[in-house]
C-alpha positions in Angstrom: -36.7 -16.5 57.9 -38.8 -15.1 55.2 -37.2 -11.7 55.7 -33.6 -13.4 54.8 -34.9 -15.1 51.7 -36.2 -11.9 50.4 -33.2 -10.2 51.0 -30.9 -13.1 49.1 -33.6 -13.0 46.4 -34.2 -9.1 46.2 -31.1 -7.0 46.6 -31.2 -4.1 49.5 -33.2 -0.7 48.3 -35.6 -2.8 45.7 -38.1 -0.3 45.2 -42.0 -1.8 45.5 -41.7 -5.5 46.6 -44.6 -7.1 47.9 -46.1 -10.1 48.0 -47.5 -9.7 44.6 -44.0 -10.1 43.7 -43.6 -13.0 45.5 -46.8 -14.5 44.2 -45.3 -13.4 40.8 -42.2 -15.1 41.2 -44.2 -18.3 42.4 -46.6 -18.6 39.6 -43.1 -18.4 37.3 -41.3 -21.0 39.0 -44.1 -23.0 38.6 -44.6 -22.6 35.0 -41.2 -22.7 34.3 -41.2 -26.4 35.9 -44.4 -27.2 33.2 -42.6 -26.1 30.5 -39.4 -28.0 31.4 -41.3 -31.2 31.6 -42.9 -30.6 28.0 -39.5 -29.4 26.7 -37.6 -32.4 27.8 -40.4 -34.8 27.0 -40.2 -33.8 23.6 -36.7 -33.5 22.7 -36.4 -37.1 24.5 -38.8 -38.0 21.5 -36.4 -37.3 19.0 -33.2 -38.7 20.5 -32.2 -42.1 20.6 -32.3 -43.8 24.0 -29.1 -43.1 26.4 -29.2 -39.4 25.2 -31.0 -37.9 28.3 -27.6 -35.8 29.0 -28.2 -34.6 25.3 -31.9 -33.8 26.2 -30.8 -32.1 29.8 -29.1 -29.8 27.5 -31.9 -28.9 25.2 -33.8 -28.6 28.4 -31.2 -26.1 29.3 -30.5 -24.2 25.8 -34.4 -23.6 26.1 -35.9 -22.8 29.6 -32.6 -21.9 30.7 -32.0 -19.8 27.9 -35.7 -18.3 28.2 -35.2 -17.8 32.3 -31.1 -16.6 32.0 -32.1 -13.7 29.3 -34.9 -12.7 31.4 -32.9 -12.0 34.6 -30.3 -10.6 32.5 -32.7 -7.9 31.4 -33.7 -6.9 34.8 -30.6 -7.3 36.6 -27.0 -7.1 34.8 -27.9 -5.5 31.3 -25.7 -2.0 31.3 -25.0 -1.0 28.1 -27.2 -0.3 24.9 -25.8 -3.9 23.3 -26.7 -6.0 26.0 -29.7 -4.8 26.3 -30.5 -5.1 22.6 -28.6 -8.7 23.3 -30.7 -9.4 26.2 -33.8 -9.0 24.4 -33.3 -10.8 21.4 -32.5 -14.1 22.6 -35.2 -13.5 25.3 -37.6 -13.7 22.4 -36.1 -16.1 20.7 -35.9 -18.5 23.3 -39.4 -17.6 24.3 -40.6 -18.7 21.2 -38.7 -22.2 20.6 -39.9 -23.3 24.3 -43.4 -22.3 22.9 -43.7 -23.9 19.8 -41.8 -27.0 21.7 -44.6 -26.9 24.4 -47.4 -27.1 21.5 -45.5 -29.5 19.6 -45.0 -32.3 22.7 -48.6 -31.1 23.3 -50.0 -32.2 20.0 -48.3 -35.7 20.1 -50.6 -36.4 23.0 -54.3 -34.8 21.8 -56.3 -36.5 19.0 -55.8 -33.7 16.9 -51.7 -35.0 16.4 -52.5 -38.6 17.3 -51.6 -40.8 14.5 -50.5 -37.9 12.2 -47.5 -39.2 11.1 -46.7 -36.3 9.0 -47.1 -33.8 11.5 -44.9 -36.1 13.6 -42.2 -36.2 10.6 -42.6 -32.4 10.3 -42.1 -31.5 14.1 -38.7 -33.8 14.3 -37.2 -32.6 11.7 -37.6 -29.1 12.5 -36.3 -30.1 15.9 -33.5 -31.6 14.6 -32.1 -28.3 13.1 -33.9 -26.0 15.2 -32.0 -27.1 19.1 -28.8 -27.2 17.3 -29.0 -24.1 16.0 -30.5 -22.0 19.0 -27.7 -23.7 20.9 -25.3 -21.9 18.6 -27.6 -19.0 19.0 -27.2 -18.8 23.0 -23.4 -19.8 23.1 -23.0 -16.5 21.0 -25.0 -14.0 22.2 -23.4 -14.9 25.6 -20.0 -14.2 24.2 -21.0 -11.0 22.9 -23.1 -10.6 25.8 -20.0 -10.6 27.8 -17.8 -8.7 25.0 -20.0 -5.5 25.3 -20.1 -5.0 29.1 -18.7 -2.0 30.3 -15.7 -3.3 31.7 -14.8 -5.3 29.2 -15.0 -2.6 27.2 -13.0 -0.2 29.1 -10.5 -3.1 29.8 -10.5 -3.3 25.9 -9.7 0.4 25.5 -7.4 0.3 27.9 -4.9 -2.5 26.3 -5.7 -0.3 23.1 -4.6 2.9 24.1 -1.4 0.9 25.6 -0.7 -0.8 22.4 -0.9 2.3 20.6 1.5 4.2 23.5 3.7 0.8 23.0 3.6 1.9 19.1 4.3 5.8 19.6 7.3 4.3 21.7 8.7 2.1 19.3 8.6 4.5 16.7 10.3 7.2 19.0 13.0 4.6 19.8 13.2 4.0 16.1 13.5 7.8 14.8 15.9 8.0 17.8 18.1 5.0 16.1 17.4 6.4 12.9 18.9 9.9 14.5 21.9 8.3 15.8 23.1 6.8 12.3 22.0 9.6 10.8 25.1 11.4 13.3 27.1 9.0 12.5 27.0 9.3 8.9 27.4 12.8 9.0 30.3 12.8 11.3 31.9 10.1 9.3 31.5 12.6 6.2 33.1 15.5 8.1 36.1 13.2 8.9 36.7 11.8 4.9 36.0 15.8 4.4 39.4 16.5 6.3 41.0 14.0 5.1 40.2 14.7 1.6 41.2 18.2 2.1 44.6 17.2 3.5 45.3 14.8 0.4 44.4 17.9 -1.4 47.0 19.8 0.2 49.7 17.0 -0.2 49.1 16.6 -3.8 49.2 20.8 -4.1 52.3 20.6 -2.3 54.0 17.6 -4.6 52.7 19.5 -7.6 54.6 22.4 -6.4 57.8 20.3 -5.9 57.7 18.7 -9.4 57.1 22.0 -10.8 60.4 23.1 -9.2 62.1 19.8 -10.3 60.8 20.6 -13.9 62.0 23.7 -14.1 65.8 23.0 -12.5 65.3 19.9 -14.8 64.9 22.9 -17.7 67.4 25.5 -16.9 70.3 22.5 -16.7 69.0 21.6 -20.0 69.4 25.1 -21.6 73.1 25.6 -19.6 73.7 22.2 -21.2 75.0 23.4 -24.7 77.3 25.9 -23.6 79.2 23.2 -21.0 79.1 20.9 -24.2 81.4 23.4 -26.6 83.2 24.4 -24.2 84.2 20.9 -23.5 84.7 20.4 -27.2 86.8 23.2 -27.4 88.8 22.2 -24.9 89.3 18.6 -26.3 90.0 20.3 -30.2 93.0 22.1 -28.7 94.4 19.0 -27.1 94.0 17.2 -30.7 95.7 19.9 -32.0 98.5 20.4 -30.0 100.8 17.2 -31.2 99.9 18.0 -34.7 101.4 21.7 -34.1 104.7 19.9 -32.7 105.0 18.1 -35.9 105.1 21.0 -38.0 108.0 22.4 -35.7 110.4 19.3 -36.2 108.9 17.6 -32.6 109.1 20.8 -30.7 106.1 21.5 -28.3 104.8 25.4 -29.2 105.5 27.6 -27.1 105.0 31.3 -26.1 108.1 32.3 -27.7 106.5 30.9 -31.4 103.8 33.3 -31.2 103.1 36.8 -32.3 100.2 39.1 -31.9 98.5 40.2 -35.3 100.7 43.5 -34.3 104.1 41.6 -34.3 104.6 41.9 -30.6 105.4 39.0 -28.8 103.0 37.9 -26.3 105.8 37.8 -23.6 106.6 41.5 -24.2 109.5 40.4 -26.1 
């Protein structure tokens, strides 16, 4: 039976456990149940009555504290912070329970009987000290827990996949940016062409209205030639009746006319 307790209490391959160890861890029990007394007999002094669950805490922020550090030291500490953690509120602790001890102690020896003042002092020194070691434990247990190694590779871990979650946004984002970038550019090649088309349709119209203009320009130099001979032709027509008058009504004819020479036109 005793062999089984040991072995809950002492994990397998403890090096150098004895019964000076066991006497050890005895004689702590048993001041850790003296201490508990004084603690909650004090901080009971300074609550108002139906607060024992307040004072259980105390009890608890104190010895606990003192007790929980302690094993934390020997048994779970890992890295460098907890240990530094561990230690800390070891001594911390340590020290509230002991000045707690000598205060509850003093309100029963005639050296703090009827010293009101000392009595003043110690409460209100209690009243700001539990609060704030509570505070003090709740925190260092959070960071406690924040520092140990697998936390801290768990922490790593969800970094380095947030940053690979970052690298592959940004890769899906320069792809995005590469695919508009394509698009752009392909777009441009099309206006391109078609710009270079309009080019050639306007070159080509260019060439067909300098064609037009110059037809347009040899009609309008051929013009004035047409034009007198047209006039000729109408002066002659004006003429003609004008010509019959002369020869009593009698229409010219080929037989009325002689060449410069004399000769009839008509050989004649």
């Amino acid at each position: 039976m005793f062999d089984d307790l040991m072995h809950d209490i002492v994990p397998d391959g403890a090096p150098g456990f004895n019964l000076g160890d066991v006497l050890l861890i005895g004689f702590t029990i048993v001041l850790a149940l003296f201490t508990g007394f004084r603690s909650y007999d004090f901080i009971s002094k300074t609550l108002p009555a139906g607060w024992e669950l307040v004072a259980y805490t105390g009890l608890a922020v104190l010895d606990g504290g003192f007790i929980i550090w302690a094993l934390a030291i020997a048994l779970s500490a890992t890295s460098a912070v907890q240990v530094a953690i561990s230690w800390t509120m070891w001594l911390l602790d340590g020290l509230g329970l002991a000045l707690v001890v000598v205060a509850d102690t003093f309100f029963y020896t005639h050296a703090g009987a009827g010293t009101q003042a000392l009595a003043d002092t110690v409460s209100t020194l209690a009243a700001w000290a539990f609060p704030l070691m509570a505070i003090l434990n709740a925190a260092a247990a959070i960071l406690y827990k924040q520092f140990a190694p697998s936390v801290i590779l768990s922490r790593r871990k969800r970094q380095k996949m947030a940053e690979v979650q970052h690298l592959a946004a940004l890769g899906q984002l320069q792809a995005e940016y590469e695919r508009l970038q394509a698009a752009v550019a392909s777009d441009l090649t099309d206006q391109r062409a078609r710009l270079a088309e309009l080019r050639k349709a306007v070159v080509k119209k260019k060439a067909e209205l300098d064609e037009i203009m110059r037809q347009t320009q040899m009609q309008a130099l051929s013009a004035p030639t047409v034009f007198a001979r047209q006039k000729s032709g109408a002066s002659a027509a004006t003429d003609a009746p004008a010509m019959a008058v002369a020869n009593n009504g009698h229409q010219p004819n080929a037989d009325n006319f002689t060449t410069l020479e004399g000769v009839s036109p008509f050989g004649e």
